[in-house]
C-alpha positions in Angstrom: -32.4 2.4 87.2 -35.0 0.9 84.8 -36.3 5.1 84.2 -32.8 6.2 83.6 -31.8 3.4 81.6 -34.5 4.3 79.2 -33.8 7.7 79.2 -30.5 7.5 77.4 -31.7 5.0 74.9 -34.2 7.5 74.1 -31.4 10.3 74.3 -29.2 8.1 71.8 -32.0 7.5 69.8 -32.8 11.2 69.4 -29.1 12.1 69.1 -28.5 9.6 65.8 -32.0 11.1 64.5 -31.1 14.7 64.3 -27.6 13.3 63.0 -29.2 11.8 60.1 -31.7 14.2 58.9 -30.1 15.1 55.3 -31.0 17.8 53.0 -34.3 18.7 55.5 -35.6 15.0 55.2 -35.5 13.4 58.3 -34.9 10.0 58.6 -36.2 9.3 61.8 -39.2 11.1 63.2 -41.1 10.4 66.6 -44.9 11.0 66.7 -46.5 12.2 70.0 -50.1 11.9 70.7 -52.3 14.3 72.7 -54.3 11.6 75.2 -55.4 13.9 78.3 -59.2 13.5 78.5 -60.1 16.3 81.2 -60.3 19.5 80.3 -57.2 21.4 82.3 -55.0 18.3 82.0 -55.4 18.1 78.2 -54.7 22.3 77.7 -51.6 21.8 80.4 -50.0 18.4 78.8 -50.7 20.2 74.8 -49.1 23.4 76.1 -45.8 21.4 77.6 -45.4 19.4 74.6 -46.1 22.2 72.2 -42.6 23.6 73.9 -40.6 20.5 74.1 -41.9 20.0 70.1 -40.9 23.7 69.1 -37.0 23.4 70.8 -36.2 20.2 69.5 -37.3 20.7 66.2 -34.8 23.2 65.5 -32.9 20.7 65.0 -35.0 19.9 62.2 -38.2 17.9 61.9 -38.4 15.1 64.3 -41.0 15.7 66.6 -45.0 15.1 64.9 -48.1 15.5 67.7 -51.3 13.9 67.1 -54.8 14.3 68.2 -57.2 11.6 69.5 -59.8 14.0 68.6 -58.3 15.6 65.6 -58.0 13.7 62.5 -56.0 16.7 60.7 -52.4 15.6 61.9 -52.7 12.1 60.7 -54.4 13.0 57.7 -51.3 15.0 56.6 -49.1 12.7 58.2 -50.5 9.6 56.0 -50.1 11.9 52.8 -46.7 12.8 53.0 -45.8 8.9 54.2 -46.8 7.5 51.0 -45.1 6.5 48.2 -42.9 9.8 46.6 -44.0 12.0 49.7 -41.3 13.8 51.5 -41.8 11.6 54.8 -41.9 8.3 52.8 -39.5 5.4 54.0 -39.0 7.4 57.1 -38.7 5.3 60.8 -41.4 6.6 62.8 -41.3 5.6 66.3 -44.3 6.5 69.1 -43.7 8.3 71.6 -46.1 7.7 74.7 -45.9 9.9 77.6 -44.7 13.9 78.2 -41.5 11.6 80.2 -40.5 10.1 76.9 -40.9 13.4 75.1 -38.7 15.3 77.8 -36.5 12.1 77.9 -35.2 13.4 73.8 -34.7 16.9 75.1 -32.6 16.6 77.1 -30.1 19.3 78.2 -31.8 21.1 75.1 -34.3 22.5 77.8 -33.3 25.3 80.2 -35.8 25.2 82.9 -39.5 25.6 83.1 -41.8 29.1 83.3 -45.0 28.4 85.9 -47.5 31.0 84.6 -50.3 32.6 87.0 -53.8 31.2 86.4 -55.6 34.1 88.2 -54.1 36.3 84.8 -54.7 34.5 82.0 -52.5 36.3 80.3 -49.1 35.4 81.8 -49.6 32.5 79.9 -48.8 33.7 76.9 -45.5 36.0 78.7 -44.4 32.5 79.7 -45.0 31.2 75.7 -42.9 34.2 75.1 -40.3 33.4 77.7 -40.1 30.1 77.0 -39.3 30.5 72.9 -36.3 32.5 74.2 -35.2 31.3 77.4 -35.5 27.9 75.9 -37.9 26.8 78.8 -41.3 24.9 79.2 -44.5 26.2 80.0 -46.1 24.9 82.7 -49.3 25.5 85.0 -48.6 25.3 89.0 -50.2 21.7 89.0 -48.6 20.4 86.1 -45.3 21.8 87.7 -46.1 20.4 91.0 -46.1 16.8 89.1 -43.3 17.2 86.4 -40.9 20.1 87.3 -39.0 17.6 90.1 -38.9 14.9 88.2 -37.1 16.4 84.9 -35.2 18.1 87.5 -35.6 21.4 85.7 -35.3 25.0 87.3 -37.3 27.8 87.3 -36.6 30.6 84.6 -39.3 32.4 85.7 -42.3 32.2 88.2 -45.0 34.6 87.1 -47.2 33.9 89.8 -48.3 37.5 91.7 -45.8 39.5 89.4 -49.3 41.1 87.5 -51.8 43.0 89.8 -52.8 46.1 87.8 -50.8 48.3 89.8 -48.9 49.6 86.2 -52.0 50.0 83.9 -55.5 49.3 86.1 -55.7 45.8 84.4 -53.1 42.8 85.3 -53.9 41.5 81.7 -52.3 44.6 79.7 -49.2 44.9 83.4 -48.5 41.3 81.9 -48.0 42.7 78.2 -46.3 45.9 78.9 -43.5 43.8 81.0 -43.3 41.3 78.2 -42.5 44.4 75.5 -40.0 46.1 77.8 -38.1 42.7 78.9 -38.4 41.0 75.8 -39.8 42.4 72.5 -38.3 45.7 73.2 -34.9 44.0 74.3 -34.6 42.7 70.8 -35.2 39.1 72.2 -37.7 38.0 69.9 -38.1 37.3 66.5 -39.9 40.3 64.8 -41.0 38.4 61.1 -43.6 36.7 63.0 -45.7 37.0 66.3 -48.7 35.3 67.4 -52.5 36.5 68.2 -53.0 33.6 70.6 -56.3 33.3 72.5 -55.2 33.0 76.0 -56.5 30.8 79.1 -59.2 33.1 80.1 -62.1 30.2 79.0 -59.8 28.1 76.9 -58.1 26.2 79.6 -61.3 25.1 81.5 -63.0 23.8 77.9 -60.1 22.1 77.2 -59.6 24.3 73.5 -56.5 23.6 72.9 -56.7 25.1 69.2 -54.2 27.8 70.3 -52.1 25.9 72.5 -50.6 23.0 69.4 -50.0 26.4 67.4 -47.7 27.1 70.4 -44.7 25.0 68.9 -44.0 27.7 66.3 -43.7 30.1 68.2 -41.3 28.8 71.0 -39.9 27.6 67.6 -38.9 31.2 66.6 -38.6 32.7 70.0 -41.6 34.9 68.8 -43.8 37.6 71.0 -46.9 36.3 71.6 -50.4 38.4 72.7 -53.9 38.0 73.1 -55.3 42.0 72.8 -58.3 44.0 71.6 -58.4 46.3 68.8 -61.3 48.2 70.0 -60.7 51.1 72.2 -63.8 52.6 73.1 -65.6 49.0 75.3 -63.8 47.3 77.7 -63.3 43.3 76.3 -65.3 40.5 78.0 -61.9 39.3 80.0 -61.1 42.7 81.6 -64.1 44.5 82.2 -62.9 46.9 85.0 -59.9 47.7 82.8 -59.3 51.6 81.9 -61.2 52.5 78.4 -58.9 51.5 76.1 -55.9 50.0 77.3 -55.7 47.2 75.0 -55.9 49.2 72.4 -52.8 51.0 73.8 -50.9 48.2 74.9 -51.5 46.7 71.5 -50.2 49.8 69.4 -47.7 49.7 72.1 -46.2 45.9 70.5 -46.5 47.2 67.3 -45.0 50.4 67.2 -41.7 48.0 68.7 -42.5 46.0 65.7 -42.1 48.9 63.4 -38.8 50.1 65.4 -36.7 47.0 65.4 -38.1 46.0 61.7 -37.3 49.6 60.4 -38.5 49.3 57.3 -36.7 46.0 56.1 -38.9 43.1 56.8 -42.8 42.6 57.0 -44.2 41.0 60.2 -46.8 38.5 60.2 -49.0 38.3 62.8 -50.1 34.5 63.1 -53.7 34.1 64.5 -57.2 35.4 65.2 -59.0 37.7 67.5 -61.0 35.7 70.3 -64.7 36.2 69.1 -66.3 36.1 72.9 -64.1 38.6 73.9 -63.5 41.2 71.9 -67.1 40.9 69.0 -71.0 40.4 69.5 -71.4 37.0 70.5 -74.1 35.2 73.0 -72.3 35.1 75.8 -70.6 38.7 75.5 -73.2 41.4 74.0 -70.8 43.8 71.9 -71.0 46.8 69.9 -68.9 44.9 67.4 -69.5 42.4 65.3 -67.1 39.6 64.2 -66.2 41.0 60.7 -65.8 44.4 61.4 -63.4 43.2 64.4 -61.9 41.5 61.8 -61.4 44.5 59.3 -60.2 46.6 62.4 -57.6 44.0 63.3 -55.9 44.7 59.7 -56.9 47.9 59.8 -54.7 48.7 62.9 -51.9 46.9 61.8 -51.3 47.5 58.3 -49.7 50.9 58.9 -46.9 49.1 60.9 -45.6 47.0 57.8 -47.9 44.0 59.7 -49.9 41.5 58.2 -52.4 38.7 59.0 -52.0 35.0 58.7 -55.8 35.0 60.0 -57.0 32.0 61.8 -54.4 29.2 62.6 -56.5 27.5 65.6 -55.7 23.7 65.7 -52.7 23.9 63.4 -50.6 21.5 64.2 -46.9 20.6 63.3 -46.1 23.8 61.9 -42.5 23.6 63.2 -42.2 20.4 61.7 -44.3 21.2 58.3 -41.9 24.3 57.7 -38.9 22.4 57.2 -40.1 20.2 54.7 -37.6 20.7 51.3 -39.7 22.5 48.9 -38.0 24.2 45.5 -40.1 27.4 44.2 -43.9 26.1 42.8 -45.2 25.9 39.0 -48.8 26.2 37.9 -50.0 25.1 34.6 -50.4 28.4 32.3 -53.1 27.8 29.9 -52.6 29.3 25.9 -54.0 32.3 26.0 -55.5 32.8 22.5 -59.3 33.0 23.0 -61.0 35.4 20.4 -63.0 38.3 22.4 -67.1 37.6 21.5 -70.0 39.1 22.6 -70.5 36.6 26.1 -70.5 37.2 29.6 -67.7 36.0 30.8 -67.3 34.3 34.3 -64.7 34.0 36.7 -65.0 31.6 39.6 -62.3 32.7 42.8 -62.2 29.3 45.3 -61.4 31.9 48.0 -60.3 32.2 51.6 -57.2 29.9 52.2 -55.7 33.2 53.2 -55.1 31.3 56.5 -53.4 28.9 58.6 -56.5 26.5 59.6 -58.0 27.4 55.8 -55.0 25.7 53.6 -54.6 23.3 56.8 -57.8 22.1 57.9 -60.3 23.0 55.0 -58.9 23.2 51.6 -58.1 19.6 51.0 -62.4 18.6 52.2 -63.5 20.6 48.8 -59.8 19.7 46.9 -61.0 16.2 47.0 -64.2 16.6 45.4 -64.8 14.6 42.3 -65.5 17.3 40.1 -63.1 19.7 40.5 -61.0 19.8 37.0 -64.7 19.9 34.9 -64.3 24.0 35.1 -62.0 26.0 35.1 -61.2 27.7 39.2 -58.7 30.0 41.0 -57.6 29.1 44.5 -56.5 31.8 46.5 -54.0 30.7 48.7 -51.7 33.4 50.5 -48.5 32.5 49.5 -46.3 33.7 52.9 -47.9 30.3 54.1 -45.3 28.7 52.0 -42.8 29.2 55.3 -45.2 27.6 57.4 -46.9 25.1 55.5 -44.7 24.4 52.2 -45.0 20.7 52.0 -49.3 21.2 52.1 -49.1 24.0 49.4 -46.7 21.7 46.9 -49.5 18.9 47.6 -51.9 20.9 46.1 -49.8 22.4 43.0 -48.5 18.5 42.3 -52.6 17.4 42.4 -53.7 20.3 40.4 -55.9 19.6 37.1 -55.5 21.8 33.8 -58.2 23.2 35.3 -56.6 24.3 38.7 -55.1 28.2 38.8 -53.3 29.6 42.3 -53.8 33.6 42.8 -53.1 35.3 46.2 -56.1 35.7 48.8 -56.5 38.8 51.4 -54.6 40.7 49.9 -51.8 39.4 48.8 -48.7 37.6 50.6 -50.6 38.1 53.6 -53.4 39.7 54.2 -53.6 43.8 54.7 -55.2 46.8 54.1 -52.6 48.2 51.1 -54.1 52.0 51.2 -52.8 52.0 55.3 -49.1 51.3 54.3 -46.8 54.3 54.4 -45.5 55.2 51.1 -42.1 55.3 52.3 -42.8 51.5 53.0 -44.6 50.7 49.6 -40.9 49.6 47.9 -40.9 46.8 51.1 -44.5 46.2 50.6 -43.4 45.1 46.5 -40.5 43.3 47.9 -42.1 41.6 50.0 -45.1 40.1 47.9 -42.5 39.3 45.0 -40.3 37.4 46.8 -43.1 35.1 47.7 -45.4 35.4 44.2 -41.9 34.2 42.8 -41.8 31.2 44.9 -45.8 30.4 44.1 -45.2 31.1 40.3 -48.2 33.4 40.6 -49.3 36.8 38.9 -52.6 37.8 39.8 -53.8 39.6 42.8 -57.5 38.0 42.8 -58.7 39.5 46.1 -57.1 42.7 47.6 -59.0 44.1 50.5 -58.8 47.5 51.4 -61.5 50.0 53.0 -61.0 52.8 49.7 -60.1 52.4 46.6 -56.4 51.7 45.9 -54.6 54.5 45.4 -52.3 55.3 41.9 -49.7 54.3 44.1 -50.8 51.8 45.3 -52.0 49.8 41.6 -48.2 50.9 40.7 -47.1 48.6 43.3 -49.3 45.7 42.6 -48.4 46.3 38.8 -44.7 44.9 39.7 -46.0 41.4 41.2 -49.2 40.6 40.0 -49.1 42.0 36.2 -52.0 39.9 34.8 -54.7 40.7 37.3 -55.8 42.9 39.9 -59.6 42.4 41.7 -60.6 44.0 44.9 -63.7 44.2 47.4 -64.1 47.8 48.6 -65.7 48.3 52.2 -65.2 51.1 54.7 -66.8 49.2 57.9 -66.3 52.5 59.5 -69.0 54.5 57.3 -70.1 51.0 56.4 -70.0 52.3 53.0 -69.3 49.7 49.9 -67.6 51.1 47.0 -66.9 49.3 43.4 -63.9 49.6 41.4 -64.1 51.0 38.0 -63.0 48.6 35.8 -59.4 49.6 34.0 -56.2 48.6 32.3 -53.5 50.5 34.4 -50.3 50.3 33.2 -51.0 46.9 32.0 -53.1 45.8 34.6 -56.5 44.5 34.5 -58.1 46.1 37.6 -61.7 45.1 38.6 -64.5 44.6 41.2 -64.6 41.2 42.8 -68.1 40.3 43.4 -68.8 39.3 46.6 -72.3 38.3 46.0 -72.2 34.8 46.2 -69.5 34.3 48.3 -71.4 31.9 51.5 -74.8 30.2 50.0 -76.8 27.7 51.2 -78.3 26.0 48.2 -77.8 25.4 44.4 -80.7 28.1 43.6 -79.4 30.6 46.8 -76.3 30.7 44.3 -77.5 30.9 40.8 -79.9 34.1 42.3 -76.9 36.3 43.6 -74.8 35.5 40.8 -77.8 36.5 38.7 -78.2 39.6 40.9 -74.9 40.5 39.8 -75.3 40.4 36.1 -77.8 43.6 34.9 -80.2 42.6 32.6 -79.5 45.4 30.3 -75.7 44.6 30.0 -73.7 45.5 26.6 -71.6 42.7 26.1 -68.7 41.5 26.2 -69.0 41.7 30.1 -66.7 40.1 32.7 -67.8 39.1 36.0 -65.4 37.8 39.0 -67.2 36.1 41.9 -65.5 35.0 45.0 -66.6 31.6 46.4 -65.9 30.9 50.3 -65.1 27.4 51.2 -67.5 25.6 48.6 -66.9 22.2 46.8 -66.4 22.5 43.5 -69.6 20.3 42.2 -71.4 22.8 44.5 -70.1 25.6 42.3 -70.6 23.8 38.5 -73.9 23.4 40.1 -74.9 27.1 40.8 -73.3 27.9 37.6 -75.7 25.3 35.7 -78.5 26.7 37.7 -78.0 30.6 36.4 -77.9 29.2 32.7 -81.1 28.0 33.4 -82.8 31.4 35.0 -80.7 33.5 33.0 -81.3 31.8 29.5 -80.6 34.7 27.3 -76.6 35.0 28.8 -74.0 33.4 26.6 -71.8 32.3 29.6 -68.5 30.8 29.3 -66.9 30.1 32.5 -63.0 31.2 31.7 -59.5 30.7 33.1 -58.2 33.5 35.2 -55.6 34.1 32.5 -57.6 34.4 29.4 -60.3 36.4 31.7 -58.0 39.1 32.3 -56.4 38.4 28.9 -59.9 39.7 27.2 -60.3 42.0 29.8 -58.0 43.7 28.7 -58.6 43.4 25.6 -61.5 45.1 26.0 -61.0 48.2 28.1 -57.8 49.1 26.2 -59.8 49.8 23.1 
């Protein structure tokens, strides 16, 4: 009596909080925090909740999880509580068991999905499943404890449906039965699916990094898919699969993609390739290593109008985060009315928030530094992330010094290989990135990633959303051939190489060196150099910067503003 007497307080409760969320602000929010110390219990209660959290957030942001051993959630959670932040004043209540949690759902939840643990990868079929049949994901001991009790049915039992009698591998049975019953039913959402490393070593380490991601997706009723790119080795968690299979099952998902889209929306493809599966790592020899599994990951799917939202492991809240009520962003523009001299001029690129976990989990470490402001920086940020993290991408516009610039990361919004879209799907490809350069206020393209060099039809696309700079890194890992962009004015546009020099260094003198290595010593001036900078703090940065005044003492450097870079860029190669 006591149990059910709490349940529909907590039902009331939930029912006057989504009545009272106004304009996307919620009044009333209820925080949920991840306490499962062993391994399988932790990945089986974060997978539940990451379900319940997903379905009753549609109703708009009310549920928040936590981590006793990840201090990202409350991090965020404390910034956007305080005073002029979109969750301030708000009634937070705590929310202590998975009972309580299921307790707000209610009748909002349809039944449960038991996935097989002898195929690791039923368990993202039932993520799939569950985002559309409005169901809960559950493991056969976490159902044997909670699936009588919530007094749920069973949507789907997954157990012994995938042998490999279909394809020679259960893993890629599991996928092909999701795309015909699902994906290729038009079930699922098709603007975003998820890369989601499955339960193959994650469950039994207790990584739950891809699991908390899970709310978005049940969020969205998206497909979601753990597959290779390679097809010519078997992956570490199929070895007796036919040559290839993933491969084919995952150009399978995306030619579905490409059907159901036709042309009218982009996809993004939320998450990472598992490293020990599918890349050279100590416990699985590969011919592949990491970054070129990387490159072939865009590389495949950039031809089907997809792009990557790279690593989102351990984002949390995204269901929640994505509904907080952000207008269209403004950046500071500096004036732009510096004379063109005889110096070298520098441009620093803070890059790689091209991601998820990047904008979510590492920006805000080297954001907080006490020097950043002293010199003038672009921070790449890929702006589709505004739909998924808009409230964290406004903090970092409204903190911003006159020293602070946004571009675009890989490549642009999101991050592809341009030269592998279709020309018949370039006019999507410019809708696309304008509608979301518009929202970021931005203009310059400071890191487009392609394995040739961009095409005249390609520079004519970038021309219409990023008119005041265009920088690339060439790299066919194929040939593993590196190629540099001739510096030009096309149509407008400043287009140059990005150096990639001293992108990762280990010390204040590793840095001034490669930038050095960079800069000939028999170079007419003006000259312009752009280097890209990979998740470095700022006083780091003005400290390598120092350090190549000192080695290179006959350089007149002035460290520039993207805008009055490419302003005198252009400047220069027009004449």
């Amino acid at each position: 009596m006591k149990l059910l007497r709490s349940k529909w307080i907590l039902l009331a409760a939930m029912f006057i909080a989504i009545n009272t969320i106004v304009c996307g602000t919620p009044t009333h929010i209820y925080i949920y925090r991840l306490v499962q110390k062993n391994n399988t219990a932790l990945y089986d209660e974060a997978m539940a909740v990451s379900c319940l959290q997903g379905i009753l957030n549609r109703e708009g942001p009310v549920i928040y999880v936590s981590s006793s051993t990840n201090i990202q959630p409350d991090y965020w959670l404390q910034q956007f509580a305080s005073p002029g932040g979109w969750l301030s004043g708000i009634k937070m209540d705590t929310l202590k068991t998975p009972d309580e949690l299921f307790a707000l759902a209610g009748n909002k939840i349809k039944g449960a999905v038991i996935w097989d643990t002898a195929v690791a990868a039923s368990v993202n079929v039932a993520t799939t499943i569950a985002g559309v049949e409005d169901a809960v994901v559950m493991s056969p001991s976490f159902a044997k404890k909670y699936l009588h009790k919530w007094r749920l049915p069973i949507i789907k039992d997954l157990r012994g449906m995938f042998t490999g009698a279909v394809t020679g591998s259960a893993k890629n049975d599991a996928y092909r039965w999701a795309i015909k019953n699902y994906l290729g039913k038009g079930l699922c959402y098709t603007h975003r699916v998820f890369l989601s490393e499955d339960a193959y070593s994650a469950r039994a380490k207790g990584d739950i990094g891809y699991v908390v991601t899970r709310d978005w997706a049940v969020h969205k009723g998206s497909f979601v898919y753990d597959l290779s790119p390679w097809g010519d080795e078997q992956p570490q968690d199929d070895p007796g699969q036919p040559l290839g299979t993933d491969l084919e099952t995952y150009k399978m998902m995306l030619g579905e993609l490409l059907r159901q889209t036709g042309g009218k929306e982009m996809t993004e493809i939320a998450g990472f390739f598992a490293f020990s599966k599918y890349s050279n790592m100590p416990d699985h020899p590969s011919k592949h290593k990491d970054v070129p599994t990387e490159w072939e990951s865009v590389f495949l799917m950039s031809p089907y109008n997809c792009y990557q939202n790279t690593s989102t492991s351990y984002c949390f809240n995204q269901s929640f985060h994505s509904q907080a009520p952000v207008k269209d962003l403004r950046q500071h523009r500096p004036s732009v009315e510096k004379k063109l001299k005889n110096k070298t001029y520098i441009c620093i690129l803070m890059a790689d928030y091209d991601s998820g976990t990047a904008l979510y989990e590492f920006l805000y470490k080297h954001w907080d530094d006490k020097q950043r402001g002293e010199i003038p920086f672009i921070w790449g940020i890929n702006p589709n992330l505004i739909e998924t993290y808009p409230d964290i991408i406004a903090h970092f516009y409204n903190t911003a010094t006159e020293n602070d610039y946004f571009g675009s990361d890989a490549s642009a919004a999101g991050y592809t290989n341009p030269n592998r879209i279709l020309p018949q799907y370039l006019p999507l490809f410019i809708r696309h990135n304008q509608k979301f350069f518009k929202k970021l206020d931005l203009t310059i393209a400071p890191m487009v990633l392609d394995w040739n060099e961009p095409t005249d039809q390609v520079k004519d696309a970038y021309a219409q959303f990023s008119p005041d700079g265009f920088a690339t890194i060439i790299y066919n890992f194929h040939t593993e051939t590196v190629k540099h962009q001739t510096p030009e004015v096309w149509k407008g546009m400043p287009v140059m190489d990005l150096h990639n020099h001293a992108c990762e260094f280990k010390s204040i003198e590793e840095a001034a060196n490669a930038m050095s290595s960079a800069i000939p010593a028999t170079e007419a001036t003006p000259s312009f150099h752009f280097f890209r900078i990979v998740w470095t703090s700022p006083s780091n940065v003005i400290a390598g910067i120092e350090a190549l005044k000192r080695i290179r003492p006959e350089l007149d450097i002035e460290v520039t503003d993207p805008y009055n870079f490419f302003k005198l860029f252009k400047e220069h190669y027009e004449k």
